[in-house]
C-alpha positions in Angstrom: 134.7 141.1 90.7 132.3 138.1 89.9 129.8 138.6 87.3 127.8 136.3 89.0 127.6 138.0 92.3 126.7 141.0 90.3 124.0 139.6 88.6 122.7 138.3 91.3 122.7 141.5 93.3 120.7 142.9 89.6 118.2 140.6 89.8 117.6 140.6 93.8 116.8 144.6 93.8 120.2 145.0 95.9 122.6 147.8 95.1 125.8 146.6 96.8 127.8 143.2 95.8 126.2 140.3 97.1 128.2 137.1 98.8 124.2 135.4 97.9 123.3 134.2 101.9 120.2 137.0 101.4 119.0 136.4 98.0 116.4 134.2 97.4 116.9 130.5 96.0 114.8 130.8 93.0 116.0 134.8 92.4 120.2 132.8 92.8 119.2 130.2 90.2 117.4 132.7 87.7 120.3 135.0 87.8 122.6 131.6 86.9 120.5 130.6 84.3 120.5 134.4 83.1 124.5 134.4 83.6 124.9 131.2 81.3 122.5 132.3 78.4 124.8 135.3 77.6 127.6 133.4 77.8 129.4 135.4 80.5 132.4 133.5 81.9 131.7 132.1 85.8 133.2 128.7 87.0 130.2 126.5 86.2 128.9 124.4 89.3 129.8 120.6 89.7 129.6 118.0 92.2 132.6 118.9 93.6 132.1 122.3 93.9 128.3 122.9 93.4 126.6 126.5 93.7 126.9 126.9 97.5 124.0 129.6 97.5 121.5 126.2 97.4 123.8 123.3 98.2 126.5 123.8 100.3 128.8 120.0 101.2 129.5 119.4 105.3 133.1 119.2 103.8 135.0 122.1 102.2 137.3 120.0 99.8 134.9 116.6 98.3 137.6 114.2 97.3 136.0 111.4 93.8 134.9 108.3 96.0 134.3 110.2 98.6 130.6 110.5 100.8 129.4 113.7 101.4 126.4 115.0 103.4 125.0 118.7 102.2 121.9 120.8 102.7 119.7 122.2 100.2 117.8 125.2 100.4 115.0 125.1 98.0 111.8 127.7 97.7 108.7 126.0 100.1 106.7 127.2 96.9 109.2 126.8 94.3 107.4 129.6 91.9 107.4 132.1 94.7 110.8 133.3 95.4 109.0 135.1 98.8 108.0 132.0 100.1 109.6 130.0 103.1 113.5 128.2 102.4 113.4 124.7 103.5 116.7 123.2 104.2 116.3 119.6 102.9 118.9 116.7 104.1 121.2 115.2 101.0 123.5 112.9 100.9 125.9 112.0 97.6 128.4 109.2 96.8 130.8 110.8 94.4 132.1 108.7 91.8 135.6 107.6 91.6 136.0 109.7 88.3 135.4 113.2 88.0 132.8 114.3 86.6 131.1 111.2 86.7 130.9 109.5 83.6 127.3 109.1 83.7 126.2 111.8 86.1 124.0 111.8 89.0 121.6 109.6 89.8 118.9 109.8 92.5 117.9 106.6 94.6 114.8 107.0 96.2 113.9 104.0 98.6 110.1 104.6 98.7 108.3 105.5 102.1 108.0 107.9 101.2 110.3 108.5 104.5 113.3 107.3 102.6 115.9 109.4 103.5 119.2 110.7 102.4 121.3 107.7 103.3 119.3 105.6 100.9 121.8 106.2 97.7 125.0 105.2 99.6 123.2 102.3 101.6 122.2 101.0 98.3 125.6 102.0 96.3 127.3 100.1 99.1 125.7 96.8 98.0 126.4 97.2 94.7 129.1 99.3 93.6 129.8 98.0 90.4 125.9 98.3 89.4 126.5 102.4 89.8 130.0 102.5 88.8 130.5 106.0 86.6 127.7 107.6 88.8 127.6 110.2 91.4 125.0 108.6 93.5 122.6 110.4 95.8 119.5 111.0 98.0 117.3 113.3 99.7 115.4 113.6 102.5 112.1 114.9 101.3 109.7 117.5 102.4 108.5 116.6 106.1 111.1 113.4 107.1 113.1 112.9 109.4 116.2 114.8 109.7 114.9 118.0 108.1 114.0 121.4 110.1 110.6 120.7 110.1 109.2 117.4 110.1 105.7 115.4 109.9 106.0 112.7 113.1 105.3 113.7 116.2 108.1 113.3 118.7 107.4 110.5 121.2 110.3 111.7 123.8 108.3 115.5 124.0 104.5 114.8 122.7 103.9 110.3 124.1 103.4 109.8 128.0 102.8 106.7 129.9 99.6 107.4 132.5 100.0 107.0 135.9 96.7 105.7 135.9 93.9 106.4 133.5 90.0 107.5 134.3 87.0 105.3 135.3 86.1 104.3 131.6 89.5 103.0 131.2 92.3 104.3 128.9 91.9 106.6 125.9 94.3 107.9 123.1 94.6 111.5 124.7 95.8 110.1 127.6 99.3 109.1 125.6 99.8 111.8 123.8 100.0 115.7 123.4 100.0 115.4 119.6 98.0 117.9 118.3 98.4 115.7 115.2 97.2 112.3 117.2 93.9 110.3 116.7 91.3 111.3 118.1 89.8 109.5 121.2 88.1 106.2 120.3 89.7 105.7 116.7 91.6 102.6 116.5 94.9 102.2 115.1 95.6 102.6 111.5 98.4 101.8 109.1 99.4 101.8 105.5 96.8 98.3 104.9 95.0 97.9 107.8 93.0 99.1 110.8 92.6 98.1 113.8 88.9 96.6 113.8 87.4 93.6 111.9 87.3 95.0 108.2 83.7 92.9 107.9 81.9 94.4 110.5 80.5 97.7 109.4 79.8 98.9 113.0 83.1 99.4 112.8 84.2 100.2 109.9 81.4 103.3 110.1 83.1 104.8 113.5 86.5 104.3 111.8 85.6 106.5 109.3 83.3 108.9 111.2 86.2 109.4 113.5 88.9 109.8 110.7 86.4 112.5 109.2 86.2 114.3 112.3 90.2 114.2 112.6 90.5 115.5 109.1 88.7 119.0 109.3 90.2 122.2 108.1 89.1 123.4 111.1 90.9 120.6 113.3 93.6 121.0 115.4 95.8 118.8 113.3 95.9 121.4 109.9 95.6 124.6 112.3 98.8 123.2 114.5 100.9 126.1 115.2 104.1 124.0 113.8 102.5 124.2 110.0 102.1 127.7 109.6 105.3 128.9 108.3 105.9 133.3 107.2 107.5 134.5 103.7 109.1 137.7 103.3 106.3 139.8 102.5 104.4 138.7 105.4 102.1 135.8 104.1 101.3 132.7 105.8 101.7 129.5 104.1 100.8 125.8 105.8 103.2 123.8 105.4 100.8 120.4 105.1 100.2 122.2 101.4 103.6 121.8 100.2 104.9 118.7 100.8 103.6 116.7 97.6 105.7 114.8 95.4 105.1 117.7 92.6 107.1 119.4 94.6 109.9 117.1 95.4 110.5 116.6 91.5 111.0 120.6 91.8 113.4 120.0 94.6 115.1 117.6 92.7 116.0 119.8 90.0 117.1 122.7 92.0 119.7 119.8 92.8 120.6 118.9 89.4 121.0 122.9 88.7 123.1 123.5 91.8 125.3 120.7 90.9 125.7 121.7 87.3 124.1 118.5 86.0 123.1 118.7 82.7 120.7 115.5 83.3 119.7 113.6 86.3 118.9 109.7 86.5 116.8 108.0 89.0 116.5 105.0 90.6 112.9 104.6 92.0 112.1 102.4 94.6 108.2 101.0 95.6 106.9 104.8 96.2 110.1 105.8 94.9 108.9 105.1 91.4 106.2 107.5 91.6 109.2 109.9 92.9 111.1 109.0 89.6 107.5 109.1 87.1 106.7 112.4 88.2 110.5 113.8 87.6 110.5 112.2 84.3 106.9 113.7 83.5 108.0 116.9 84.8 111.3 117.0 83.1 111.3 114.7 80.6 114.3 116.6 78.9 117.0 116.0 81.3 116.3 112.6 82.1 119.0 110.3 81.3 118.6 107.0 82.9 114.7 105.8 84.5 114.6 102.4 86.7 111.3 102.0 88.3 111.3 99.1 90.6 107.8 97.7 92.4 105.7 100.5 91.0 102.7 102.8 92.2 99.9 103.8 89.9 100.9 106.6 87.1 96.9 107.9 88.0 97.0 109.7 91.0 93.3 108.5 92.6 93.1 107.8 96.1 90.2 105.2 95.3 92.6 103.2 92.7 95.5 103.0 95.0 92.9 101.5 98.0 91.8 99.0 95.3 95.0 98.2 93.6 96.3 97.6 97.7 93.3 94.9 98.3 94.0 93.2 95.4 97.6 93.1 96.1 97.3 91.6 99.7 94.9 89.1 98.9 97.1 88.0 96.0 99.7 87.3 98.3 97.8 85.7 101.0 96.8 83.7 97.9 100.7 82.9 97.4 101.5 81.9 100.6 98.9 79.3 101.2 99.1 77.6 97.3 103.0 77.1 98.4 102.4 76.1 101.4 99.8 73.5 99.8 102.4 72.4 97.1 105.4 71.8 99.8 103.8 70.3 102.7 106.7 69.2 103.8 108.1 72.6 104.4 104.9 73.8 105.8 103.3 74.1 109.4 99.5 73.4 108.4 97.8 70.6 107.6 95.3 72.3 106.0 96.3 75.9 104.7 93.4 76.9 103.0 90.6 75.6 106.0 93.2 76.0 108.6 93.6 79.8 107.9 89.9 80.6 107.5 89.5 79.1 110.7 92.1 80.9 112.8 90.5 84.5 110.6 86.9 83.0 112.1 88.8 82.4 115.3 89.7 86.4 115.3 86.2 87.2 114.5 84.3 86.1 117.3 86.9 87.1 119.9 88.6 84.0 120.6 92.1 84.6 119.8 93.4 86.4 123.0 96.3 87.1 125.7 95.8 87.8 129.4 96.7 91.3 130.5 98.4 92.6 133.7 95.3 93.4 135.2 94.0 89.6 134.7 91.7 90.5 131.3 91.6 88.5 128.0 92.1 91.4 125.4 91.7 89.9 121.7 93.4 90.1 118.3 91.5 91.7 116.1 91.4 90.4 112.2 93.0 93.6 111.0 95.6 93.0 113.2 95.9 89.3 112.1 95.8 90.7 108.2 98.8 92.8 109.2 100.8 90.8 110.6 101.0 88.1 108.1 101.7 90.9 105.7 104.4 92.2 107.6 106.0 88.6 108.0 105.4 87.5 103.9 106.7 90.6 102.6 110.0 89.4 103.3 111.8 88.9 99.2 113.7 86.4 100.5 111.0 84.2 101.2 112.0 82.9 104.2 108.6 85.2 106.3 106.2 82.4 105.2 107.8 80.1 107.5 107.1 82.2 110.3 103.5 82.7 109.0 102.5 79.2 108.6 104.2 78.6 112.5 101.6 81.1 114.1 99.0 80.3 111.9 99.5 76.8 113.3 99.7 77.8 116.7 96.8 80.2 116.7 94.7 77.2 115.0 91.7 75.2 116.5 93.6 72.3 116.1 96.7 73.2 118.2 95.8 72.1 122.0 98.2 74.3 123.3 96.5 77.5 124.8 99.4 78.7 126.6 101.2 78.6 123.0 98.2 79.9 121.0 98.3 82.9 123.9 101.8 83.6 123.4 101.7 83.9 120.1 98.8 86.7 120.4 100.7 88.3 122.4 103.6 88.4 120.0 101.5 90.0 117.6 100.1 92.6 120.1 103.4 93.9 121.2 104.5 95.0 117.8 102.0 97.1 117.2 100.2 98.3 120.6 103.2 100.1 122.1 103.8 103.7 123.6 107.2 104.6 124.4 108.4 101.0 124.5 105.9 100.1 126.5 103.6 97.4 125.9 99.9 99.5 125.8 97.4 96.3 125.7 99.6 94.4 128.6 100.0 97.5 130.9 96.6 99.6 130.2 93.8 97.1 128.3 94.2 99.4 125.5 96.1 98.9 122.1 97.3 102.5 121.4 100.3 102.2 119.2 102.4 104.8 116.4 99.1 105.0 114.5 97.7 106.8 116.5 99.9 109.0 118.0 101.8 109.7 114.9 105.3 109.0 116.6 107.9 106.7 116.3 107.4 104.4 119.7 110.2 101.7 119.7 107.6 99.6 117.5 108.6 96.3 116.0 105.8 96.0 113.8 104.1 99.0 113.6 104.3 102.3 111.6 102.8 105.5 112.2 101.4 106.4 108.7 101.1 110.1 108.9 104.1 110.8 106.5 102.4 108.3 103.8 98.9 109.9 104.7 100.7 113.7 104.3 102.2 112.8 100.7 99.7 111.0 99.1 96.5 112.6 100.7 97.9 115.6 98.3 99.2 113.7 95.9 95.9 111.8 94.7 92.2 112.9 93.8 89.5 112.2 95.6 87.5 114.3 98.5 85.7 112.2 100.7 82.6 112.5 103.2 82.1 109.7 106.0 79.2 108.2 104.0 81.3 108.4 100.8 83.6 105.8 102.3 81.3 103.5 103.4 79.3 103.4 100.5 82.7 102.3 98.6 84.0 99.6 101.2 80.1 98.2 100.9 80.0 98.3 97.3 83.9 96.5 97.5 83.9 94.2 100.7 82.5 91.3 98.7 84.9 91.6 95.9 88.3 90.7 98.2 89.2 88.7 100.7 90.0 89.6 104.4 93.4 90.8 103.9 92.1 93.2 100.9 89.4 94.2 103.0 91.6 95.1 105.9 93.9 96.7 103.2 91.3 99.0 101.8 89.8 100.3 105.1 93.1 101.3 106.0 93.8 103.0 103.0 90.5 104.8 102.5 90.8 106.0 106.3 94.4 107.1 105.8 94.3 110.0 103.0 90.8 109.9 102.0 90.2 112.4 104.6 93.3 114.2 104.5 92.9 118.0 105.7 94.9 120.0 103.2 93.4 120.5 99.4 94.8 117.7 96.9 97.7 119.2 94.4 97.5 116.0 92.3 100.1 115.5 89.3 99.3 114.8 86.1 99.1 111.2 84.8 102.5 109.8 84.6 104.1 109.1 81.0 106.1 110.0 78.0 106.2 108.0 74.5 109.5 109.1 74.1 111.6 107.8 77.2 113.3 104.4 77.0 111.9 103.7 80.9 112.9 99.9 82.5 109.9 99.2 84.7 110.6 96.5 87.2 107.3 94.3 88.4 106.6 92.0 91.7 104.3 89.6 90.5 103.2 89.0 94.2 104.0 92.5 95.5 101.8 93.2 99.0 102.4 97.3 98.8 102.8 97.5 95.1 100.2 95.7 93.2 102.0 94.3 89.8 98.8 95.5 88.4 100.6 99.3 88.7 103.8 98.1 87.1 101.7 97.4 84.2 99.8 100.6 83.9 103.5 102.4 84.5 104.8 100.5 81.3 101.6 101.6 79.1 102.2 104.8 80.5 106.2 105.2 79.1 105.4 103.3 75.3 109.6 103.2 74.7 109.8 101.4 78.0 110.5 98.0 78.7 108.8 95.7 82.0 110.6 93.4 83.7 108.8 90.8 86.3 109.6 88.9 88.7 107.7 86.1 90.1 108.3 86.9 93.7 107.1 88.4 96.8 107.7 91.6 99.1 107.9 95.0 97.8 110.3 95.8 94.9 112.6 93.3 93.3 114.9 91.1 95.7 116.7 93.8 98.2 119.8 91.3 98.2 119.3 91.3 93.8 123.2 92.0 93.7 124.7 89.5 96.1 122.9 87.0 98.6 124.0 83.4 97.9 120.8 82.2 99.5 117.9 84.2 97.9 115.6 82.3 95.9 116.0 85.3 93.9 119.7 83.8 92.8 119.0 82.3 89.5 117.6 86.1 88.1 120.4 87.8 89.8 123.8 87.8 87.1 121.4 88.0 84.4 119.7 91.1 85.5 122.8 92.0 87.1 124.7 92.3 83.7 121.7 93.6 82.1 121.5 96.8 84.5 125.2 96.8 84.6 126.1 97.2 80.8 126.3 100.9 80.7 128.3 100.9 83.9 130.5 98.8 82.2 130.9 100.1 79.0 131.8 103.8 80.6 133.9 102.6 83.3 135.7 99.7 83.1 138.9 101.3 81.6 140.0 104.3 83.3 141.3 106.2 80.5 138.0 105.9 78.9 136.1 106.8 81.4 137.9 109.8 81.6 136.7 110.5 78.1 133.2 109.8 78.7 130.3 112.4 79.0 126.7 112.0 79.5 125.7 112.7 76.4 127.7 110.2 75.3 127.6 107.1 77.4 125.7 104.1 76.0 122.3 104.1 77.2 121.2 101.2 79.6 120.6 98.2 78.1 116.7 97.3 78.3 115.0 94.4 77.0 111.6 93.9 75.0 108.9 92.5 77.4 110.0 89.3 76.6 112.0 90.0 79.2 109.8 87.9 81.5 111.5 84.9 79.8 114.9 85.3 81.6 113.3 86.3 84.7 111.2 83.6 85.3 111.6 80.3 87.5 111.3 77.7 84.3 113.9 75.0 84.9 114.6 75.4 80.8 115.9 79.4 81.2 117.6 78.1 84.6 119.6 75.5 83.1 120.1 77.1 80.3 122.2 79.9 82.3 123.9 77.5 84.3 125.0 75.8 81.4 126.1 79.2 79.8 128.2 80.8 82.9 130.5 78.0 83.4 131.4 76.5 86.9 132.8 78.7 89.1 132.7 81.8 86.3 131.0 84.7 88.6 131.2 87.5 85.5 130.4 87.6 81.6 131.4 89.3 78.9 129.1 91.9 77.4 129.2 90.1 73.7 128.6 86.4 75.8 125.8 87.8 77.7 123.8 89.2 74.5 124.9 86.3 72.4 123.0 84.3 75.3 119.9 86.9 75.7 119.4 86.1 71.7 119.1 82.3 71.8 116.7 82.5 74.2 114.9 84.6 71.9 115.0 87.6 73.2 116.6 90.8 71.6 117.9 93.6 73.2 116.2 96.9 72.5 119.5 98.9 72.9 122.6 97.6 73.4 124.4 100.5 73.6 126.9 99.8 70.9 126.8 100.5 66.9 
């Protein structure tokens, strides 16, 4: 007879020997935890064979190396064993040695609609850099994939009108959402709306309408999907729940089920928040913390709306000084004059593309902001080219209207789209994923309403209509256009969010040896962040790179091409050491434990040294790998680190 199933049955009120399938997730893991403080004898849970009353593998027999999808069932309120079981999406890369080495790590990919193929996609580019780990995701609370979800579904809830009513097109008329915009509000995404972000007649219905759409009392929050029944009969909306306080909770039902002693993560853009709040939460089974492109550790909806205008602009900034210092490489004459004029251009109406019906229907700045954010984000650089091409061709000084209308009407079909179908073209109307909340084929485009969900609970701040507009007057004169347009949309996303904020504490421990990794020219994560992150862990160590898009360069462990190259072995090596050290020789890594691998090698903030464009640091390297010579030794690569001048905090070694 298993003790386990016993106890279980004990602590669930039942009186006959349980298999577990109708006890309660929290009651399971209590009764576990109960179980291994007496120091009765059970097969402990691993990764191979984890507690199958929360996480049960698709296959029956998990070989090392092997990729396995799972579910978890994890408590909606994870302090009421009554409440609803969610059956979250996971996904785990087992490593080659068994247990791992080094134990599991999460990789989150931001979003927050990363999903549960994030840890493998990313393992699969670099599978040295997680050597010794079991490597995993989860699809979190709401995303895709999961039994119940945020998006709306475009094949049941968007339509394409036969033919709209005699005041034209409205939102309604593409969508049974009860989660949709409400009539008249224009698009919205993460940094931008669709309106000009100077023109407070605008700005004042997007926020009016946003309020409206926000209400307790709307159909949105009262939607029959949300309200989900516990055991005893109570009634629980699911919009409450889905906060990152509670994903850190779901995280470590993981590491429980599993048998994990510790957990590492491996935070990417929102991710990072993801990771900060784990390692706030549970500071005493973290093991390993990389946070890469970082939110704010202060969870205020106003600071993440400022620290996202200053961001943009900064980059806009970017683009136009390089394209200034290489001429040669750039489509404008002009950049700074040329781009004010094609933003002017937007202003009065005068950028436009001829619809079906025979009607010029016009870009709108936001749109314009958007666009150029969507291109420049790319970390390999090569989006500015495409930036400074449609700048030129939407500029005064191109003669070309057929190419100046083209290129509008590129921009318009990423983002004003239903079902595939081109909305402005077919209907006058730009109705895109923002407002119905659905996933429409978009090339450009996003629908927002997971980002609103998570961080309208995540953050403080309670908003009225007036409220909003008193803060974008009191800000529109500090940023430029594309900070403007990035704070409108940010204020209109989760400012008005209809379920009550469940905001986690500041983010931070003195204690825990964090690496913080900073975009000096990051559009979605303002480096500003990264800084406040590395005040916020004092052991930690920050890590910038001089470089655009979101997070460090996605291609950081391979791509011959990025610009990103000359920082890639270095910081390869340096993330890699503890990999290394613990798994290298097989025998060894046999051997290893957690608690005993070397931790990861992080530098002082000096750090910004190595990782910077200087010819000196770039030769240098060169001059120190060798021709040809693709790997270093450990020794080699500290011995260079130190006559740089910079030390290593930890180099994992006596």
């Amino acid at each position: 007879m298993n003790p386990l199933r016993v106890l279980i049955a004990v602590q669930c009120g039942i009186t006959v020997i349980l298999g577990g399938e109708d006890c309660e997730v929290g009651q399971q893991l209590e009764a576990l935890s109960l179980l291994q403080l007496h120091g009765r004898a059970i097969d402990a849970p691993t990764a191979l064979s984890p507690d199958t009353r929360v996480l049960k593998w698709s296959s029956t027999d998990p070989k090392p190396g092997q990729t396995v999808d799972g579910i978890l069932k994890v408590n909606l309120d994870p302090a009421d064993p009554d409440s609803p079981v969610l059956e979250l999406q996971v996904r785990m890369t087992l490593s080659e040695t068994q247990p791992a080495p080094l134990g599991p790590i999460l990789v989150h990919c931001g979003g927050p609609s990363s999903g549960a193929d994030c840890g493998q996609r990313v393992a699969s580019r670099a599978p040295d850099h997680y050597k010794g780990y079991d490597v995993w995701s989860i699809t979190q609370r709401g995303m895709q994939g999961n039994n119940i979800t945020l998006l709306c579904d475009s094949k049941k809830d968007s339509t394409l009108p036969e033919k709209c009513g005699p005041d034209g097109c409205k939102v309604s008329d593409f969508t049974t959402c009860d989660c949709a915009l409400p009539d008249g509000t224009p698009q919205i995404g993460e940094i931008w709306a669709d309106v000009d972000p100077r023109k407070e007649g605008d700005v004042k219905n997007l926020f009016a309408k946003m309020s409206e759409w926000g209400l307790k009392t709307g159909k949105c929050y009262t939607a029959k999907k949300w309200q989900l029944q516990g055991r005893s009969g109570k009634i629980y909306n699911f919009l409450e729940w889905v906060g990152t306080q509670y994903l850190a909770y779901d995280i470590d039902v993981f590491r429980k089920a599993i048998g994990a002693e510790k957990m590492s993560v491996y935070g990417y853009s929102y991710g990072t928040y993801v990771g900060a709040v784990y390692a706030t939460v549970f500071s005493d089974k973290i093991f390993r913390v990389v946070l890469d492109g970082n939110m704010s550790p202060w969870p205020q909806k106003e600071q993440q709306a400022l620290g996202d205008a200053e961001a943009n602009d900064k980059a806009i900034a970017k683009l136009l000084l390089d394209c200034k210092e290489a001429p040669h490489k750039c489509s404008l004459s002009n950049p700074e004059e040329e781009y004010q004029q094609v933003v002017a251009m937007a202003r009065r109406g005068a950028l436009t593309a001829r619809t079906k019906s025979g009607n010029d229907f016009p870009l709108t700045v936001g749109m314009l902001m958007v666009f150029l954010q969507t291109e420049y984000t790319s970390n390999t650089g090569r989006g500015f080219p495409v930036c400074t091409q449609v700048l030129a061709k939407l500029s005064p000084r191109n003669s070309n209207d057929t190419a100046r209308s083209e290129a509008v009407a590129m921009i318009l079909d990423g983002y004003c789209i239903v079902r595939g179908t081109p909305t402005w073209y077919n209907y006058d109307i730009c109705v895109g994923p923002g407002q119905t909340m659905a996933q429409e084929g978009q090339r450009l485009g996003d629908t927002y309403f997971e980002q609103c969900a998570i961080w309208g609970v995540d953050q403080a701040g309670l908003y009225l209509a007036s409220d909003t507009l008193g803060r974008w007057t009191a800000n529109k004169g500090k940023f430029g256009d594309a900070g403007v347009a990035a704070l409108i949309g940010d204020m209109a996303g989760y400012s008005f969010w209809p379920a009550t904020a469940t905001p986690t504490s500041p983010m931070g421990n003195p204690n825990l040896p964090v690496l913080i990794i900073g975009n000096l020219f990051d559009t979605a994560t303002a480096y500003t962040w990264s800084q406040q992150m590395r005040q916020a862990f004092t052991a930690g160590s920050l890590l910038t790179w001089q470089g655009v898009w979101d997070t460090y360069s996605e291609n950081m462990f391979g791509g011959e091409e990025d610009p990103a190259k000359i920082n890639v072995d270095a910081l390869r090596a340096f993330l890699a050491v503890a990999a290394k050290s613990a798994g290298d020789d097989d025998d060894e890594a046999e051997d290893a434990t957690q608690s005993s691998a070397p931790p990861l090698v992080v530098l002082q903030d000096q750090i910004k040294q190595l990782t910077s464009y200087s010819d000196e640091v770039r030769d240098a390297w060169a001059d120190f790998k060798g021709e040809g010579e693709k790997e270093q030794d450990v020794d080699e690569l500290l011995s260079f680190l130190e006559q740089q001048g910079i030390k290593p905090w930890n180099a994992g070694r006596a």
